[in-house]
N, C-alpha and C positions, 0 to 999 in steps of 0.2 A: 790343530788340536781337536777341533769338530769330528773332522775322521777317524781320527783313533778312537776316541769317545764312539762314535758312532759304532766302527767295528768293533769294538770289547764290548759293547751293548747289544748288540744282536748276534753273539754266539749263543750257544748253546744254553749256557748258564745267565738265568737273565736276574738282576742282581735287584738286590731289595731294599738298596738304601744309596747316598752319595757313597759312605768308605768302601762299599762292595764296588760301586763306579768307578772309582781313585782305585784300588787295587787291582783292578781286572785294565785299564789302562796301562798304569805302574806298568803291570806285568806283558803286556803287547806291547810297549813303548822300549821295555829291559832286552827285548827278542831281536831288535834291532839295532841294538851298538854294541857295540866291540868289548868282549869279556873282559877286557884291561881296562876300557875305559871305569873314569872315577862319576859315576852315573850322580851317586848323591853330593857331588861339588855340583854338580849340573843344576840339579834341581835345587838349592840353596840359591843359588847364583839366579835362578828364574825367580826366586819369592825375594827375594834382595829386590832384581827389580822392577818386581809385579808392589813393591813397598809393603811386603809384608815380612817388615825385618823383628816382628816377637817370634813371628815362626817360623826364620829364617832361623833366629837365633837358636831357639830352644832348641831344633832340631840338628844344626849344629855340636849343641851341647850333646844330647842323645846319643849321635853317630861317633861322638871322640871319646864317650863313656864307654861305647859298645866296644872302637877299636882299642881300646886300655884294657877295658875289665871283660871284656867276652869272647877274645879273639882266640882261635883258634889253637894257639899253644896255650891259654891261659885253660879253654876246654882238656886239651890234652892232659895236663898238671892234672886238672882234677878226675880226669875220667881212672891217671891212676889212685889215684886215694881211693875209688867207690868199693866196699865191701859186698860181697854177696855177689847174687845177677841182677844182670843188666835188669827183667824184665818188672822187678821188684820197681826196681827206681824208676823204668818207664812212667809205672801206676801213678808213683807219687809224685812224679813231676806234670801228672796231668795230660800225658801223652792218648790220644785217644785209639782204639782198638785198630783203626784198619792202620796206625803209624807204628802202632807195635809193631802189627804183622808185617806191613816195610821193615821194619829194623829185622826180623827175623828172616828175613828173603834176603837181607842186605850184604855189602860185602863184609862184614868182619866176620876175621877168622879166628878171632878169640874174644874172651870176656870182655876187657879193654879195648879193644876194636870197636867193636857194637856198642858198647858203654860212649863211646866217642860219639860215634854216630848218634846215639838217644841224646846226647847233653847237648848236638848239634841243631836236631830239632827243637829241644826243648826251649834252645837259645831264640830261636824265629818263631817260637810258639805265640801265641796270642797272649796269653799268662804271664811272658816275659816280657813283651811289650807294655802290654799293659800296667805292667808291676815299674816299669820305666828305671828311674836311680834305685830304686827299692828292692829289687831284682833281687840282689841276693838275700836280705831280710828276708823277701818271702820264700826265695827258697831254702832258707834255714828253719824255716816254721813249718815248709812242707815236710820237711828231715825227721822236724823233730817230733810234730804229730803221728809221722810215724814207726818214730824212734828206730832207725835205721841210720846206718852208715855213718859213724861215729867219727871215724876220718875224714870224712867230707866233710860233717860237720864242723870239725878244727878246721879243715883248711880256709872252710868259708868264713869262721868267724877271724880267723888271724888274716882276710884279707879285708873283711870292715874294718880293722882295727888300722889295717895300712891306708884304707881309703880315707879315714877319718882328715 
């Protein structure tokens, strides 16, 4: 582990805190196993037993919320419901300017494409982490603060209502 640490430490980007350490790891450690492999039973399975089973568990919890409530056809559902463009809802979901212009260089070749793409990022954003089980609360306040997209709106609040 020293070595990876070491190498994700001495690139380019020299990081300004532990989680910037843990992420830049993470992400040199992720470059070396098998796209199939289930990376996060890996690392549950390490804090299990490194005996750090509160934050084995939590994160457990986290990763089975994510694969229920955020997976990839659950994005898709919603990217059709989004009214207007994409770049509208970029803003408001806090996508910052050079992730825009990814989504605009990117491969979708219509509205709903690129809308995918944005709600993909927004999904691994910091914002949505951050926001943890809350996630879609706060992105119904992002919605509605900006009083856009009135069908996402429903679909988000008729899926609080199933998560309940």
């Amino acid at each position: 582990m020293d070595t990876i640490r070491r190498r994700a430490v001495t690139k380019s980007e020299k990081p300004d805190n532990d989680r910037q350490i843990c992420e830049m790891i993470l992400q040199d450690w992720m470059k070396y196993k098998p796209v199939h492999d289930d990376k996060v039973k890996e690392i549950i399975g390490v804090l299990k037993k490194c005996q750090k089973l509160p934050l084995a568990d939590e994160c457990e919890k986290f990763v089975n919320f994510h694969r229920k409530y955020l997976s990839d056809s659950r994005m898709s559902e919603m990217a059709k419901t989004v009214e207007g463009d994409w770049e509208s809802l970029a803003s408001t979901l806090g996508l910052s300017k050079e992730e825009i212009d990814m989504c605009r260089r990117g491969e979708g070749d219509s509205n709903e494409e690129t809308t995918l793409i944005v709600l993909g990022k927004w999904r691994v954003s910091e914002v949505a982490i951050i926001s943890g089980f809350d996630v879609f609360n706060d992105l119904l306040g992002r919605l509605e603060n900006a009083q856009s997209n009135l069908k996402l709106r429903e679909y988000i609040r008729e899926l609080l209502i199933q998560m309940e």
